[in-house]
Residue, then its C-alpha position, 0 to 999 in steps of 0.5 A: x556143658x558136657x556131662x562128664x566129669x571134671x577133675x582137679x589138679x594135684x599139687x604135688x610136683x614131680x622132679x625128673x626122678x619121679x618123672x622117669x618109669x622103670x619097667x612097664x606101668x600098671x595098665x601094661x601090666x594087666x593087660x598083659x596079665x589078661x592075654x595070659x589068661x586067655x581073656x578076650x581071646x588075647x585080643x587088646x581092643x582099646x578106644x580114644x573116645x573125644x568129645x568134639x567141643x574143642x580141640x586136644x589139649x596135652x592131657x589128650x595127648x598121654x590118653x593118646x599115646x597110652x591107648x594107641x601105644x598099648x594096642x600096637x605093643x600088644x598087636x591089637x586095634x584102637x578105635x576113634x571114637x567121637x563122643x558126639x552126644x551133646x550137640x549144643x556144643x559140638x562142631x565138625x570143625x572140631x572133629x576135623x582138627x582131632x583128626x588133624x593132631x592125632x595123626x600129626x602125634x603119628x597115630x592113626x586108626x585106619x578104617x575104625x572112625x566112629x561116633x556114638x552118633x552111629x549107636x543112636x538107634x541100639x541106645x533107644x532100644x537098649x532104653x526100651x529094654x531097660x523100661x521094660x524090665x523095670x529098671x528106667x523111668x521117665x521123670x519129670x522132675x527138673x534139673x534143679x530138683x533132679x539135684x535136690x532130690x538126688x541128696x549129699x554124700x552125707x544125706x541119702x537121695x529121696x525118690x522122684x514122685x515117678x519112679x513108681x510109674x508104671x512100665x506101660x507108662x513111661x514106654x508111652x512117654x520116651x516114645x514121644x520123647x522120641x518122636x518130639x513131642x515134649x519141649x527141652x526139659x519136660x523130661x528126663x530118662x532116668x535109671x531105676x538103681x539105689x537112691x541110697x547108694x553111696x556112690x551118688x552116681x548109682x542114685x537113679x542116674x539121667x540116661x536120656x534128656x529132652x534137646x530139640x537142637x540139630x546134630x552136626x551129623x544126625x541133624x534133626x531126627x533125634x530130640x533126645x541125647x543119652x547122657x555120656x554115662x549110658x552112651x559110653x560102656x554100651x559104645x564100648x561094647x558094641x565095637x568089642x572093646x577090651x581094656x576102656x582106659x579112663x582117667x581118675x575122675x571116672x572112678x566113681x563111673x565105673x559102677x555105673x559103667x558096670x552097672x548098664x553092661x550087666x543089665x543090657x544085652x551087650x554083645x561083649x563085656x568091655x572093662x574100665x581101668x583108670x590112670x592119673x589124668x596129666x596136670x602140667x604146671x603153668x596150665x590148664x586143661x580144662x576144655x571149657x576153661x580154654x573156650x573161654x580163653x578163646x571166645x573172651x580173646x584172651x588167646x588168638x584161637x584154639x591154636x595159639x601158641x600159649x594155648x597146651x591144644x596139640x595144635x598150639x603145640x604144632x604153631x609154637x614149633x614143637x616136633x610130635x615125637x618130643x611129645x610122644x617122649x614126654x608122655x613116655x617120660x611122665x609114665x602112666x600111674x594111679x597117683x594125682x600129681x602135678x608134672x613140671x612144665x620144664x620137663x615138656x621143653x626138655x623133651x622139646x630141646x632134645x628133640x631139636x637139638x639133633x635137627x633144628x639148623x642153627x641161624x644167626x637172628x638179631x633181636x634188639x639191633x645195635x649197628x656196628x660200624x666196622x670202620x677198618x674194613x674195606x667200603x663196599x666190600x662183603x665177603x662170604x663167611x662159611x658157618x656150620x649149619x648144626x654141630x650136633x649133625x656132621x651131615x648138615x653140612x654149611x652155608x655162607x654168610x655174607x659180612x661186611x663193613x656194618x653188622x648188627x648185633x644185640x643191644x644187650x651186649x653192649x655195656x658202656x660202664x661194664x663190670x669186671x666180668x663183663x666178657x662182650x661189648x664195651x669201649x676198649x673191649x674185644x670179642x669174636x664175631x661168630x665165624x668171622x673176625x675179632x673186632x674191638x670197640x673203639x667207640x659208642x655214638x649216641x643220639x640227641x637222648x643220650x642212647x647208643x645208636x652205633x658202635x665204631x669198631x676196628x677188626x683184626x684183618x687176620x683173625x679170620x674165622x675168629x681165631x687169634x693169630x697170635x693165641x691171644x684169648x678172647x672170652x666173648x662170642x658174638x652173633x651177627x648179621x650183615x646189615x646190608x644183607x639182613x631181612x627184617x622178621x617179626x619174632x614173638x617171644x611166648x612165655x607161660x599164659x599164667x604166672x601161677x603154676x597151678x592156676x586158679x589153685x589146686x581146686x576148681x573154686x579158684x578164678x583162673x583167669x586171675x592167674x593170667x600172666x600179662x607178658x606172655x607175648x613180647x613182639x619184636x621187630x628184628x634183623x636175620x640172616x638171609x637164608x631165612x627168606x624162603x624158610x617154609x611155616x612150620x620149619x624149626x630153626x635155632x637161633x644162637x644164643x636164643x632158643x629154638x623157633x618155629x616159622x609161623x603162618x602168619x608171614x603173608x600177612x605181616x608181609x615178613x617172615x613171623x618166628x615163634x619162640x618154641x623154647x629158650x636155650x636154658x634147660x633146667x630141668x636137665x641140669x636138675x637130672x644131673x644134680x639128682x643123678x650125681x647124688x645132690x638133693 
């Protein structure tokens, strides 16, 4: 488990006014107010420093863009820096797939990869150093007494039978940590401070812990790991770090943070500011929550599409700008809260609108039999490819006698209002012609299996010739000429918008929303024969879809939903904005 904090969702949900920012947020702020000043020469040196035990997550995304954003706002640096210090956990396939999602949100940070793994050398020396001034011990106490002793936030922490023991002693015995002498366990590094402190992490804190497991890049030359807390601000100061932006949960840290700078001889004096971490309803961003999703085979893998890793997000079909417009849109605040996950797909719909081609894909197919329409006839109908881009341009569309269209839009005892499909009724094949239903086939079960219609020869494009309105629209395709494709259609991994509750007490898994995925086998036009993994497409009256990978393997083109049609978020920012409440 990794030894950073953990922090829980708020419960208080923004609407889309709280969700806008105006001016720049209060990290901008100081940071500006540094460079007036002079501090750190005017320099603005930020770092994201992810843990490689798993993939980034959305949350990851906002410390993305605020640490990369504001140092190229200000003309300055941001390092990757991979928090490498608990090999149980770690894997480079991880690192590679970091990597991999900050550079698909479109950051990068040229020659300035590092590992806390490249300090290894300078953390031991600087633990030496703290020894031998009194200020660090070995301990051995275990883990479970280590937590007895260190007490409660009512009750004082009592002192390790070893915190007296003398500095030639405990030099002795961290150099054959070092050199592996001990078992995992035996002891502990730990910081001479306050045990009465009322911040608990300045209660003699661990620096060091005993771990005879390889390190995907250091291998086995270290059986002692420094814990996060020490590894952390003296990485910071050691690649001149201006601004060390973290979220709330290390609040309590910066003490301690502080605390290590001011007593070991760092080459410069980096500074802590906190912001609010993302909570996003319908979700989880717990990385140790979402492994076991993933181990447990509740998710097909980090990059299911139902998963919030950036490359869920990446599969699912979002673009990385709607993501870089989301976190610009949630701001950067001090305040906990809990963000709609309505305003993501907003941002995703805005994004796709402009680009995303629109294509006609049937996904409950009904046969509609056309029956005064030449035999063997097809015919090319000509569609624009994407209204809100006159440079898209068009395609044609083959038509003929038998179409399909969507079983939901028939209706054999349909209501009064019902403007699409039932015996009698006339709607308007999407850029092709008016067709009436005449008649409903059934089978041995009594379903509708086909829909014999007749067609106004002169309707073409759909226009009535003689100005008749005709209030439904429908979409098609020709059913000689459609190619079968696997959609999936994803909905929220959890039924509850803070699942597991507003606390970690709560089981999330609970929460678990056993409709997430509908498979669906269904008829698309034939443009989308050829349609490359990962492109992004609209489906009429649908929602927007991504091409998955996983076409060779089911031996037809797969689309993923990326997000409904209906935004409701936007409708909510025009009610706010036109004064309702």
């Amino acid at each position: 488990m990794s030894d950073r904090p953990h922090a829980a969702a708020g419960s208080k949900a923004e609407t889309p006014a709280e969700a806008r920012t105006e001016g720049p947020d209060f990290i901008r702020v100081l940071i500006a107010k540094d460079i007036a000043e002079g501090k750190n020469g005017g320099r603005v040196h930020t770092r994201f420093p992810p843990e490689p035990n798993g993939f980034l997550h959305i949350g990851h995304a906002k410390a993305i863009c605020l640490n990369f954003g504001v140092a190229e706002e200000n003309g300055g640096k941001c390092n990757l820096r991979f928090d490498d210090t608990n090999p149980a956990k770690e894997d480079p396939a991880y690192v590679d797939a970091i990597k991999k999602d900050i550079r698909w949100l479109g950051f990068d940070w040229d020659d300035r990869e590092f590992h806390a793994s490249d300090y290894y050398q300078q953390l031991y020396e600087w633990a030496q150093h703290l020894i031998r001034e009194g200020k660090a011990y070995v301990c051995s106490l275990t883990e479970e007494q280590t937590r007895e002793y260190r007490g409660t936030v009512q009750e004082a922490g009592r002192p390790s039978p070893d915190r007296d023991r003398s500095v030639e002693e405990s030099l002795d015995l961290f150099t054959r940590m070092r050199a592996g002498e001990f078992a995992d366990g035996k002891y502990t590094l730990r910081a001479k401070i306050d045990m009465a402190a009322a911040n608990m992490k300045m209660r003699d804190p661990l620096m060091y812990r005993i771990r005879h497991t390889p390190h995907h890049r250091t291998g086995e030359d270290w059986p002692i790991y420094p814990f996060y807390d020490f590894a952390h601000g003296q990485s910071d100061a050691i690649e001149g770090i201006t601004h060390s932006l973290c979220t709330l949960e290390f609040s309590d840290n910066r003490e301690l943070y502080n605390w290590y700078i001011d007593n070991i001889p760092v080459p410069s004096q980096p500074k802590q500011t906190e912001f609010a971490r993302l909570n996003l309803t319908y979700t989880i961003m717990s990385k140790r929550k979402l492994l076991r999703l993933v181990e447990e085979g509740v998710v097909d893998g980090w990059d299911d599409p139902r998963m919030p890793t950036l490359a869920g997000y990446r599969r699912k079909g979002y673009a990385p700008e709607a993501i870089r417009e989301f976190c610009n849109r949630i701001g950067v605040a001090k305040y906990k809260g809990v963000v709609d996950i309505q305003l993501l797909e907003h941002c995703m719909r805005e994004a796709a609108n402009a680009t995303a081609p629109r294509v006609m894909a049937v996904l409950k197919p009904l046969r509609l039999v056309i029956e005064n329409y030449p035999e063997g006839q097809v015919e090319e109908i000509e569609a624009e490819n994407n209204p809100e881009d006159p440079g898209a341009g068009v395609r044609k569309l083959p038509f003929s006698r038998e179409v399909y269209v969507e079983r939901d839009d028939f209706r054999e005892d349909a209501p009064r209002k019902w403007f699409r499909l039932a015996p009698g009724k006339e709607v308007r094949l999407k850029h092709a012609y008016l067709v009436t239903c005449n008649e409903a086939i059934k089978d041995a079960s009594g379903e509708v299996v086909e829909l014999r219609c007749t067609y106004d020869p002169e309707s073409t494009g759909g226009a009535a010739p003689d100005g008749r309105k005709v209030r439904g629209t429908l979409h098609w395709v020709s059913a000689e000429q459609a190619i079968d494709a696997e959609v999936r259609l994803y909905d929220h991994l959890f039924k509850d918008p803070l699942p597991g509750g507003t606390t970690d007490g709560g089981d999330f898994m609970e929460d678990l929303n056993p409709d997430s995925l509908e498979v669906l086998r269904c008829k698309v036009e034939p443009s989308l024969a050829t349609a490359e993994p990962g492109s992004r497409v609209q489906f009429l009256r649908h929602g927007y879809f991504a091409v998955d990978r996983d076409g060779a393997k089911v031996g037809m083109p797969v689309f993923n939903r990326t997000v409904p049609l209906r935004d409701s978020w936007a409708k909510l920012e025009q009610k706010l904005s036109a004064g309702g409440s």
